[in-house]
C-alpha positions as CSV (number, residue, x, y, z in Angstrom):
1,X,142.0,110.7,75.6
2,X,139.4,109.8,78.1
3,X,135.9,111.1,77.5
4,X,135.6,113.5,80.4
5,X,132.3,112.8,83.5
6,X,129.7,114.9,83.4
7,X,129.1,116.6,86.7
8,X,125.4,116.1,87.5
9,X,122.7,116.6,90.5
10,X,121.6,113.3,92.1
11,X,117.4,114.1,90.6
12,X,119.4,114.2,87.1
13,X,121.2,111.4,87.5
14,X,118.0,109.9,88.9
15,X,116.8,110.8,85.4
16,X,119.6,109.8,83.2
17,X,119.8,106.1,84.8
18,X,116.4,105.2,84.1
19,X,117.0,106.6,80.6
20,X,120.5,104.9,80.2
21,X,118.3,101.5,81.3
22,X,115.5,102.1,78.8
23,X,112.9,103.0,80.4
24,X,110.0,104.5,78.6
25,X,107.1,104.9,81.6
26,X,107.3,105.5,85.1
27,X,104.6,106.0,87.6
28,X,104.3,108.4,90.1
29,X,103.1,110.9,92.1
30,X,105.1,113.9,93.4
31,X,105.6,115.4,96.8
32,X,108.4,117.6,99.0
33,X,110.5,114.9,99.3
34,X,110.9,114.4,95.9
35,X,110.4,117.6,93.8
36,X,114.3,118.0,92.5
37,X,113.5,115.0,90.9
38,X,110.2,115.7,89.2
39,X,112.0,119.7,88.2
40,X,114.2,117.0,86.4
41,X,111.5,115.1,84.6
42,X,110.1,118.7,83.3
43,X,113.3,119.3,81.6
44,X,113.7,115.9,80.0
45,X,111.5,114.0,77.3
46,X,113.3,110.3,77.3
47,X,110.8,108.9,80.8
48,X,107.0,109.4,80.0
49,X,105.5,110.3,83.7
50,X,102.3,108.9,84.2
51,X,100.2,110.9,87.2
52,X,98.1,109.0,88.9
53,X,95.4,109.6,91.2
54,X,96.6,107.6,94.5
55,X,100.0,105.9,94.9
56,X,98.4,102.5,95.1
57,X,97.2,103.1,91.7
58,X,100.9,103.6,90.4
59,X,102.2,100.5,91.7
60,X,99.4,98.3,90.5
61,X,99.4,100.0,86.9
62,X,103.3,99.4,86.7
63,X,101.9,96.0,87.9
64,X,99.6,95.3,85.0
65,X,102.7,97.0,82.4
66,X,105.6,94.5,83.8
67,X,103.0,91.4,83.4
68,X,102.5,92.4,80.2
69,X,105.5,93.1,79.2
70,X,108.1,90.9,81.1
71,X,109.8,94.5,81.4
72,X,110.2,95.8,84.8
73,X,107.3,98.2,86.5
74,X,108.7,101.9,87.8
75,X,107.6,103.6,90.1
76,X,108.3,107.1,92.2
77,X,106.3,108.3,95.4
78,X,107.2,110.5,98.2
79,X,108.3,110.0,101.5
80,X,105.8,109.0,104.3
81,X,102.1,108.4,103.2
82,X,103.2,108.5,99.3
83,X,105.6,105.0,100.8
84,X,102.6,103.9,102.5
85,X,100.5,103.8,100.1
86,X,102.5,102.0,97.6
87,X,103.0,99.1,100.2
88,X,99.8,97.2,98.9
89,X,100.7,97.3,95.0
90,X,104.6,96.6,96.0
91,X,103.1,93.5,98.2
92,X,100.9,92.4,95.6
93,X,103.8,92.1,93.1
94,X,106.2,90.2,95.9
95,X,103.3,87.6,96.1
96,X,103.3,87.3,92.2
97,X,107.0,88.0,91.6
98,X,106.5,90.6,89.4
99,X,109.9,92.9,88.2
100,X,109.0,96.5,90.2
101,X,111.1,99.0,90.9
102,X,109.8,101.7,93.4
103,X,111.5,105.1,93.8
104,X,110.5,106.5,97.6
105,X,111.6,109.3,98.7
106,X,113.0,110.0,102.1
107,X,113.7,113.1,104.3
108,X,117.1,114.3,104.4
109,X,119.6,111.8,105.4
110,X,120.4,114.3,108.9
111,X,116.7,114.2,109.6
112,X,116.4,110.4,109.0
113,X,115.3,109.3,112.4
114,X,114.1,112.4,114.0
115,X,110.5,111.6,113.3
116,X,110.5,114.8,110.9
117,X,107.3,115.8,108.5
118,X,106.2,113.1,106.4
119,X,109.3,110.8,107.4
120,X,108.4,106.9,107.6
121,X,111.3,103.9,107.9
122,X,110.4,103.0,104.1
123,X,113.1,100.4,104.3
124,X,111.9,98.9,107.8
125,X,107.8,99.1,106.2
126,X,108.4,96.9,103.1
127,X,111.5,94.3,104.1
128,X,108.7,91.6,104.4
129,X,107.4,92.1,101.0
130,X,110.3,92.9,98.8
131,X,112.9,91.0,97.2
132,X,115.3,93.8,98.3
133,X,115.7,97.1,99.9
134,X,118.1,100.5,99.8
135,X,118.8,102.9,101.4
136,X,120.7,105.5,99.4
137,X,123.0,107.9,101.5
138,X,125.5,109.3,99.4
139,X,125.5,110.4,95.7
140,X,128.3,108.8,95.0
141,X,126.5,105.6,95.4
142,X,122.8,106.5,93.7
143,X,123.7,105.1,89.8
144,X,125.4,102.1,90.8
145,X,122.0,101.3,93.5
146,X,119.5,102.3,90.8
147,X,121.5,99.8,88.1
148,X,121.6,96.9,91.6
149,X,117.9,97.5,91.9
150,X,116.8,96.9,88.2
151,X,119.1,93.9,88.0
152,X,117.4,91.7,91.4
153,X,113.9,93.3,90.2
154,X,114.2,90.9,86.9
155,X,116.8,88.4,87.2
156,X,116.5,84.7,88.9
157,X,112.7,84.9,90.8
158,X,111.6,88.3,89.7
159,X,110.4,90.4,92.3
160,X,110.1,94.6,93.8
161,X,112.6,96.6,94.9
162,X,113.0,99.4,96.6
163,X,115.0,102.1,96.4
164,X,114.6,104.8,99.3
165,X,116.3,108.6,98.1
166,X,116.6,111.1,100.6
167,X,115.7,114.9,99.4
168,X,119.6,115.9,100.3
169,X,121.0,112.7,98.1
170,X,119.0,114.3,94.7
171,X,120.2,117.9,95.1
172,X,123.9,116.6,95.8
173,X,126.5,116.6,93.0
174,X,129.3,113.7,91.8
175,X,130.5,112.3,88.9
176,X,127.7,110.5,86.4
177,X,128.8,106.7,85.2
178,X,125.6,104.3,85.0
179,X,127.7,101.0,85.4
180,X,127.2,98.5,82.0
181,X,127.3,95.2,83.9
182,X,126.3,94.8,87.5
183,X,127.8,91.8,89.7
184,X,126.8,90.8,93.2
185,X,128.9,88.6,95.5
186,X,125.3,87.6,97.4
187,X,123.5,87.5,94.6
188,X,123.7,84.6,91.8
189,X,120.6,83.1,90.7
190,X,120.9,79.3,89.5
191,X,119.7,79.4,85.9
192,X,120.3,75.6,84.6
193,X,119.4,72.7,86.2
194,X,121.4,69.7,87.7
195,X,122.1,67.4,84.9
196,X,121.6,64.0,87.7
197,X,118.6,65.7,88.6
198,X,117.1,66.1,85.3
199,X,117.6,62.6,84.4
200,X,116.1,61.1,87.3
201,X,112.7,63.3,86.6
202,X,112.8,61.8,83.2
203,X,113.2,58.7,84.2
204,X,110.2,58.9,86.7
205,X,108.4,60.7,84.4
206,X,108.4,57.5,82.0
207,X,107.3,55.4,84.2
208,X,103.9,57.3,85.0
209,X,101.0,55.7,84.6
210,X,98.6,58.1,85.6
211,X,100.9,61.5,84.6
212,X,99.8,65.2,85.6
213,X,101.5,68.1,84.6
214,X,101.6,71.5,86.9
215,X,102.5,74.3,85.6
216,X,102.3,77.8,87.3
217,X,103.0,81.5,87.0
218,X,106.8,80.8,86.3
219,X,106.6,79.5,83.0
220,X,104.8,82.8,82.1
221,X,107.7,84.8,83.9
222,X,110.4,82.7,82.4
223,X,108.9,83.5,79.1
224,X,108.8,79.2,78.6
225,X,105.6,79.2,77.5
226,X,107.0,77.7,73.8
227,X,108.9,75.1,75.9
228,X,106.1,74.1,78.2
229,X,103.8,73.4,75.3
230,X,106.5,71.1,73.3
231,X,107.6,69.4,76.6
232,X,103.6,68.7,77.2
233,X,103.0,67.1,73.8
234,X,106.4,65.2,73.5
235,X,104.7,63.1,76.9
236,X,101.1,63.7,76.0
237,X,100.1,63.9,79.4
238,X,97.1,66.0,80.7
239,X,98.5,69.2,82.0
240,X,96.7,71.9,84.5
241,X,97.4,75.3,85.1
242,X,97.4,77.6,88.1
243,X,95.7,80.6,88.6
244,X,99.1,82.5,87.8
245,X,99.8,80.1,84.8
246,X,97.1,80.8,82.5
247,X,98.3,81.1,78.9
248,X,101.4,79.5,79.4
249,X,99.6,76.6,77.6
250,X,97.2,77.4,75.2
251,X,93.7,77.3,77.0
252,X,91.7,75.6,74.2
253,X,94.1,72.3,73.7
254,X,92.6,69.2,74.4
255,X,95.5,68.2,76.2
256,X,94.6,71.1,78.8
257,X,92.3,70.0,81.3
258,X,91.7,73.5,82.8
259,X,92.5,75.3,86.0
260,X,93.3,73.9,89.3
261,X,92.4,74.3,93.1
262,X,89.9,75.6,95.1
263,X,87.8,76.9,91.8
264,X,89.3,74.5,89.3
265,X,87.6,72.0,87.2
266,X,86.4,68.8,88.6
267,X,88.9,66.9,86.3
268,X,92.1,68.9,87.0
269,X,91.3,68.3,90.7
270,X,90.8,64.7,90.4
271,X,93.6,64.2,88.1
272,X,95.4,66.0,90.3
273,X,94.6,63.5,93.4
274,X,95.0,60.4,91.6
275,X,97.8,60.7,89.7
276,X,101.1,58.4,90.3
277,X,103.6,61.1,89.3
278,X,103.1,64.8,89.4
279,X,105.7,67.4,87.4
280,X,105.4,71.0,88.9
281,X,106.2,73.5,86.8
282,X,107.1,76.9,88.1
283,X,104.7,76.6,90.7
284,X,104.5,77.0,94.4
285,X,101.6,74.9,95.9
286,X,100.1,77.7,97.0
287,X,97.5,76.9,99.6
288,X,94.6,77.5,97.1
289,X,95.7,75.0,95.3
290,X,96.3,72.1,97.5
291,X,93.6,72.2,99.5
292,X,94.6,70.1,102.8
293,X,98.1,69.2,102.2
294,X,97.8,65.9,104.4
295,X,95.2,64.9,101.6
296,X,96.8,66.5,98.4
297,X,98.1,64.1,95.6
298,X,98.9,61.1,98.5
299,X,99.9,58.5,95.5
300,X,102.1,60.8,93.7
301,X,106.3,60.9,93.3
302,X,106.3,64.9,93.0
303,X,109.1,66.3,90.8
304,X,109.1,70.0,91.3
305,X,111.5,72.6,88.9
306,X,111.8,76.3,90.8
307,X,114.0,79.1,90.2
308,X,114.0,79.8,93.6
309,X,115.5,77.2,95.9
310,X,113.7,78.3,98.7
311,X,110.3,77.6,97.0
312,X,111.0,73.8,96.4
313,X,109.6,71.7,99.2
314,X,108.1,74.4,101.1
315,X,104.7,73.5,101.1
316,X,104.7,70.0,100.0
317,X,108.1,67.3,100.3
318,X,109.5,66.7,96.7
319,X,110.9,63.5,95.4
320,X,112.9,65.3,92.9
321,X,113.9,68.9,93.2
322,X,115.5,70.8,90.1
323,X,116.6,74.0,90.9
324,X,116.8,76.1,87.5
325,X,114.6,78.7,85.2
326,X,111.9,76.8,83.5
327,X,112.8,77.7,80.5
328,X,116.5,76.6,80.8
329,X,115.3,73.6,82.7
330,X,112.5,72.9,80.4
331,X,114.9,72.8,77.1
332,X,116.9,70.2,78.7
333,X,114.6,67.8,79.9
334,X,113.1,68.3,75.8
335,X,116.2,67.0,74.8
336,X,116.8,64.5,76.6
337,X,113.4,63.3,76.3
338,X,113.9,62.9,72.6
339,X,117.2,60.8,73.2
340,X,115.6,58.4,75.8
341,X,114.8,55.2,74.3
342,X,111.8,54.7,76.5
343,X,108.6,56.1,75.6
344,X,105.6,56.4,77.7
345,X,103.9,53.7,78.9
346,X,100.7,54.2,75.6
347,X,98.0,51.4,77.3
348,X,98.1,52.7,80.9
349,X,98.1,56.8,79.4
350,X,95.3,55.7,77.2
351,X,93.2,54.2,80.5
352,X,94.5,57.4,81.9
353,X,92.9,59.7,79.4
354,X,89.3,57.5,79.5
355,X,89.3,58.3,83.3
356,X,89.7,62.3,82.4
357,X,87.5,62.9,79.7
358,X,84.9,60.7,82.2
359,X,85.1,63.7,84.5
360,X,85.1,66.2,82.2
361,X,81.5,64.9,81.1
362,X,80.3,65.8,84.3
363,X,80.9,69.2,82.6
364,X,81.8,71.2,85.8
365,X,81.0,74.6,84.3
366,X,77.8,74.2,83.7
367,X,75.3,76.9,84.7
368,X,71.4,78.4,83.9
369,X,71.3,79.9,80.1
370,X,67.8,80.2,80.2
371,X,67.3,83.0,82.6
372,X,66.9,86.8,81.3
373,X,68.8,88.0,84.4
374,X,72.6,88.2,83.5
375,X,74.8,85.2,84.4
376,X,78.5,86.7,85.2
377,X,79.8,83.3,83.4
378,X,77.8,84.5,80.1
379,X,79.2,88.1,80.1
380,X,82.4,86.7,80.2
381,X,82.3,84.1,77.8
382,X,80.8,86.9,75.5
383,X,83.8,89.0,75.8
384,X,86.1,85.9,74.8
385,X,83.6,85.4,71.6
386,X,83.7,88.5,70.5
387,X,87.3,89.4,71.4
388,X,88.5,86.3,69.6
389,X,90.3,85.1,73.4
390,X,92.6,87.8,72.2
391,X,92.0,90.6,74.4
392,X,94.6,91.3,78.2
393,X,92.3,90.7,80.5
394,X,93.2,92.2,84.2
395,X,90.8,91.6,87.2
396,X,90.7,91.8,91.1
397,X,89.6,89.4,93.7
398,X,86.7,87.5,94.0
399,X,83.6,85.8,92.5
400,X,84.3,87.8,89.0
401,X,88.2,86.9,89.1
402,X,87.5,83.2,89.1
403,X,84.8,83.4,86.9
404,X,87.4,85.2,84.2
405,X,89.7,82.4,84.9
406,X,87.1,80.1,84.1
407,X,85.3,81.3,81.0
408,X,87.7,83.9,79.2
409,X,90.2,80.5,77.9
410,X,93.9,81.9,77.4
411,X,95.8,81.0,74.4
412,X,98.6,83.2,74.9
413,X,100.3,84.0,78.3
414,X,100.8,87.1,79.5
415,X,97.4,88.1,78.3
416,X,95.8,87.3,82.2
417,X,96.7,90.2,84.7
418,X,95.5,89.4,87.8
419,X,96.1,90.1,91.7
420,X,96.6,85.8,92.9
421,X,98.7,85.6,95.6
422,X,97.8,89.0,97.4
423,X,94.3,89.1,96.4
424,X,94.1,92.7,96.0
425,X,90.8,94.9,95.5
426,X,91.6,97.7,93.1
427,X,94.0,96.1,91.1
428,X,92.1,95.8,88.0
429,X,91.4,99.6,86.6
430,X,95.2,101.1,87.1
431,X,96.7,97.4,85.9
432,X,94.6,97.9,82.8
433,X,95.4,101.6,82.2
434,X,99.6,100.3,82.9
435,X,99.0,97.7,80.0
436,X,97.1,99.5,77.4
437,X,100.2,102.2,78.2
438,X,102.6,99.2,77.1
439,X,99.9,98.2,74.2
440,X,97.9,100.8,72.8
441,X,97.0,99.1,69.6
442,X,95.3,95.9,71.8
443,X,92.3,95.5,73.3
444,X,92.5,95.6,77.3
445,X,89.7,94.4,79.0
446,X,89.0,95.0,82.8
447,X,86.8,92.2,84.7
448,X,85.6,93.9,87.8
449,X,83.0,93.7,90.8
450,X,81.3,96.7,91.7
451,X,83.0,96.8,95.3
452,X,86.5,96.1,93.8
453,X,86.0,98.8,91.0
454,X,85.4,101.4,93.2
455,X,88.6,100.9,95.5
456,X,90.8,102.9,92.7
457,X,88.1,104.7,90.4
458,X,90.0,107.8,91.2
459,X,92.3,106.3,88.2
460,X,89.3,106.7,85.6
461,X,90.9,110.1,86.0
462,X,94.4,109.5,84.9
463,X,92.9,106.7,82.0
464,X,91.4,110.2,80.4
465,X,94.7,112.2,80.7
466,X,97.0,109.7,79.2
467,X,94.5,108.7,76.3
468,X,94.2,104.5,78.2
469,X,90.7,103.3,76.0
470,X,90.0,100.7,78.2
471,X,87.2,98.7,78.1
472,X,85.9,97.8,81.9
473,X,83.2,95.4,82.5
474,X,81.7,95.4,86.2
475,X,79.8,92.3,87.0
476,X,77.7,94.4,89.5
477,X,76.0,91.6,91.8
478,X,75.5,94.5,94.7
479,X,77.4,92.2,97.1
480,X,80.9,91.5,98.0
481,X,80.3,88.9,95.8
482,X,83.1,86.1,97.3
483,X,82.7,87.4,101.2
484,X,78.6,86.8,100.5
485,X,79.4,83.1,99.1
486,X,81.2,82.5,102.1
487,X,78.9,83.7,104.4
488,X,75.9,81.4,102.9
489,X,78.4,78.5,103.0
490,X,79.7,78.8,106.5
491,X,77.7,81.2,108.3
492,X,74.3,80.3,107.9
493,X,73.8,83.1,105.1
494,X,74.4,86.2,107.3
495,X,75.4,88.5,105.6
496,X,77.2,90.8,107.7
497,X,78.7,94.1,106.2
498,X,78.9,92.5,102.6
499,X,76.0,94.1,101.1
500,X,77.0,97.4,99.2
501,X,73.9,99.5,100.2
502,X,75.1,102.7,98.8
503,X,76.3,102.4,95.2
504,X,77.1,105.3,92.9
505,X,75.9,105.6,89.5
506,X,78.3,103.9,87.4
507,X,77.2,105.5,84.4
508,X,76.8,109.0,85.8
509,X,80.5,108.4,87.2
510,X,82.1,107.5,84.0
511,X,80.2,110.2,82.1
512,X,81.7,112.8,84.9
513,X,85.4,111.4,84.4
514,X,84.7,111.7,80.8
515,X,84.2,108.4,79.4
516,X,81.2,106.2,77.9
517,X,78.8,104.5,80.6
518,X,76.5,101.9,80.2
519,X,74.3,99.7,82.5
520,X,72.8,96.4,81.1
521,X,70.0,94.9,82.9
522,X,69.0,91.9,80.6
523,X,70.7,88.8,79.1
524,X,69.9,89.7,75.9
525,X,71.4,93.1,75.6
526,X,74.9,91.8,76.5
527,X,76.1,90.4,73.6
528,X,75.2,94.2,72.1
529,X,76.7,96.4,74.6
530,X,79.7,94.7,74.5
531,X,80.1,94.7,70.5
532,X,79.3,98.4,70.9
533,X,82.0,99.2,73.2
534,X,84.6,97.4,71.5
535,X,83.6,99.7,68.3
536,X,84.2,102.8,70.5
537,X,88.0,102.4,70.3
538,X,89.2,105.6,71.5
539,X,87.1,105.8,74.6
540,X,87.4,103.9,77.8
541,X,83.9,102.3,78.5
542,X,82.4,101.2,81.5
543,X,79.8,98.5,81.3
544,X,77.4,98.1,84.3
545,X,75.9,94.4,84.1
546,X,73.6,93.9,86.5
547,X,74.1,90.5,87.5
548,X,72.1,87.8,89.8
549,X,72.8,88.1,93.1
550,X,72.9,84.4,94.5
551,X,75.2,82.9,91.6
552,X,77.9,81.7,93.2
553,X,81.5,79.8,91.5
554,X,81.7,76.7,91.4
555,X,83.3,73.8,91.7
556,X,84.3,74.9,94.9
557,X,86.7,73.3,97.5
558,X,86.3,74.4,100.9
559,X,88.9,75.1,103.7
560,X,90.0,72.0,105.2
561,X,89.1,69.7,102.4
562,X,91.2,67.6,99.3
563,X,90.7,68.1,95.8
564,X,88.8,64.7,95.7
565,X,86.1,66.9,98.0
566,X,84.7,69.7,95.6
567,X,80.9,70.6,95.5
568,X,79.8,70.6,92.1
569,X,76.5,73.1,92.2
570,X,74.4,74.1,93.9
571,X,71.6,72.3,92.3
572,X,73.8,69.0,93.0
573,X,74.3,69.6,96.5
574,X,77.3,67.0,96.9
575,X,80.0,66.5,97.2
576,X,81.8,63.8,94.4
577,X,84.7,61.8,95.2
């Protein structure tokens, strides 16, 4: 006989999906729009709420948990200004194609329209920076939507979605039946690559004589990081990362020859320009890392492997374009690399090396470590020391964020959470408090600035609530640090509105949210104040350095140049080429 439905309101079947999908967190914030749901989550124990403090706060801490994790972010608001303000974290993870799913809710579906109390076109706001939209109107239609939305969240290029519930649609009734198995006519990622294609990139590939490999945040979101380290050593080739890719191949290899782009090391850039043949690996050519595309790689055949078709050729042409996940993709080229007679070319990759470790003498990264006044690069490479390069590590934008990228070297991926593609101030604390949620046995460091930390610090709040002991370091230069570096470089040093003249106490502030503050003024406490907060493991600590106000990151390429165009220093005030 067949099991009879359960008749159930549309805020418990709200419920139930996420429970029948296995989901253990979900961020939110409730409002009018939305209260049947949350008189739901009272009466049910399988979905930990997490309340935050601000709505941008719950997307960019489900942000931090789905970068972590590879598990999809979840997220619930209200209608109007709850939608609004989870437009910046639900752009930040369209940028970065991270899995989210966001929950809005809507005014009744009669009122839809009518310009009603706290009503906003939700779906209209975000279509530019989802990977998909709905609108739920009926019931009837709410389970099978919620099951749609986390399947195009996590398959082919992950990505948000949202999902917009009017009030009426959760206090309806129908039948409950979460579907097992979605399928979409419109919707069919490409997962393996074209065998023709594959071949040909090997083929090119073994002919290199001056090889680079480019890997980006893909990999890490294909979980291919195993693959993308034994395809890298099969070849031997120098291999770079992007921003996004960090970890993906482990930092402290000697085949790794550091980051990329506008802040990348001088020999990743000028690999990167004279190379012959260039792999791309789940990366985009984002314009930070180009630089001027009329000058990037101009020798180079470019093969370039994308899960999303779109992506390939966009930015730069492609001589060979696989479409396929990395990981897939990346397995098969392995194999048939180890069944290809030819080998590379072992005189012209030697000559090849030669040339890189040349440029890596010029030991990019340098910087003063004689000075009593704190260097951010010292703080940072402190925290990697004493951390063991073991800790997730989530940042903002800016001067700090590239120095992390620089001196904190990932082994691991998914260890570096990080705003790249929007750039977003404030994503740091809530992203740190969402992964310490995920892992609350690791050690989750936030890299801040002073002016990016304060953007969410209303989420210090929710880190004492749901027990987050986070560790958060703010490299507090008193500036906004990357707006004043631009501002010496390329308006005569004025220094308009980027000087923070009215700072809070950061100590005061953490000790009034409840947590451990400290402020460090001198070199030679840092090393100590960061042992001591690591030892304080059930309290989130917020470490004040005090850092020197006119270090700036380098290398550096400016707007408008190549990669074969970086400054070095400023005590070498060239440009090398």
């Amino acid at each position: 006989m067949a099991k009879k439905k359960e008749i159930l309101r549309g805020a418990e079947i709200f419920c139930r999906a996420l429970k029948d999908e296995g989901i253990k967190h979900l961020f939110g914030y409730p409002g009018g729009a939305v209260l049947h749901i949350y008189d739901e989550l009272y009466k049910q124990d399988a979905v930990e709420h997490i309340l935050v403090r601000h709505e941008q706060g719950a997307t960019h801490a489900a942000d931090g948990y789905a970068r972590a994790t590879g598990k999809p972010g979840v997220v619930l608001v209200t209608s109007g200004p709850g939608a609004t303000n989870a437009v910046t974290g639900i752009a930040t993870a369209y940028l970065d194609s991270i899995p989210l799913v966001v929950f809005t809710g809507q005014v009744a579906t009669h009122m839809i329209g009518n310009d009603a109390f706290q009503e906003v076109d939700s779906i209209g706001i975000t279509r530019p920076c989802v990977k998909h939209n709905f609108l739920v109107k009926d019931v009837k239609d709410l389970a099978a939507t919620i099951k749609k939305a986390f399947y195009v969240a996590t398959s082919g290029r992950p990505g948000p979605v949202v999902v917009d519930i009017p009030k009426d649609v959760t206090a309806d009734s129908c039948e409950y039946e979460y579907p097992k198995e979605i399928e979409m006519r419109s919707y069919r990622p490409v997962v393996k690559g074209h065998p023709g294609q594959m071949k040909k990139a090997v083929k090119l590939l073994l002919s290199a004589k001056k090889p680079m490999i480019y890997s980006g945040g893909g990999v890490v979101l294909s979980e291919a990081s195993k693959e993308l380290t034994a395809f890298s050593r099969l070849l031997g080739y120098p291999i770079t990362n992007t921003l996004m890719g960090l970890g993906a191949f482990p930092a402290t290899d000697k085949q790794f020859i550091g980051m990329l782009g506008m802040h990348g090391t001088y020999e990743a850039n000028m690999g990167m320009h004279h190379c012959d043949v260039l792999i791309a690996i789940g990366a985009r050519f984002d314009d930070r890392v180009t630089g001027d595309l009329e000058k990037f790689c101009p020798y180079a055949k470019i093969i370039q492997i994308d899960v999303d078709p779109s992506s390939i050729a966009k930015n730069v042409p492609v001589d060979v374009p696989i479409v396929g996940d990395v990981k897939h993709v990346l397995t098969d080229l392995i194999n048939i690399l180890k069944n290809e007679k030819a080998k590379p070319d072992a005189k012209a990759l030697k000559a090849w090396w030669q040339q890189v470790r040349e440029w890596e003498a010029l030991d990019c990264l340098k910087y003063d470590r004689t000075t009593d006044v704190i260097k951010p690069q010292y703080v940072i490479e402190k925290l990697w020391e004493l951390t063991k390069g073991d800790a997730y590590v989530t940042s903002d934008v800016g001067q700090h964020q590239m120095w992390a990228a620089q001196f904190y070297p990932f082994d691991k991926p998914r260890r570096w959470i990080n705003s790249g593609g929007l750039g977003t101030m404030g994503f740091g604390l809530p992203a740190a408090m969402g992964v310490k949620l995920a892992y609350p046995d690791e050690t989750v460091a936030c890299i801040s600035g002073e002016a990016s930390l304060v953007m969410c610090i209303q989420e210090l709040s929710t880190c004492l609530q749901y027990n987050t002991p986070i560790k958060i370091l703010s490299l507090n230069n008193r500036y906004m640090g990357m707006v004043r570096q631009w501002q010496e470089f390329f308006y005569s040093s004025r220094y308009s509105h980027s000087y923070m003249e009215a700072l809070p106490d950061f100590v005061k502030m953490a000790e009034s949210y409840g947590h451990v503050g400290m402020r460090i003024e001198k070199s030679s406490d840092v090393e100590g104040a960061i042992k001591e907060a690591l030892a304080l493991k059930d309290r989130t600590v917020l470490m004040d350095f005090v850092t020197d106000q006119s270090e700036n990151v380098y290398p550096m390429i400016a707007a408008g140049k190549g990669h074969h165009e970086m400054h070095l220093s400023s005590d070498t005030d060239r440009e090398l080429a």
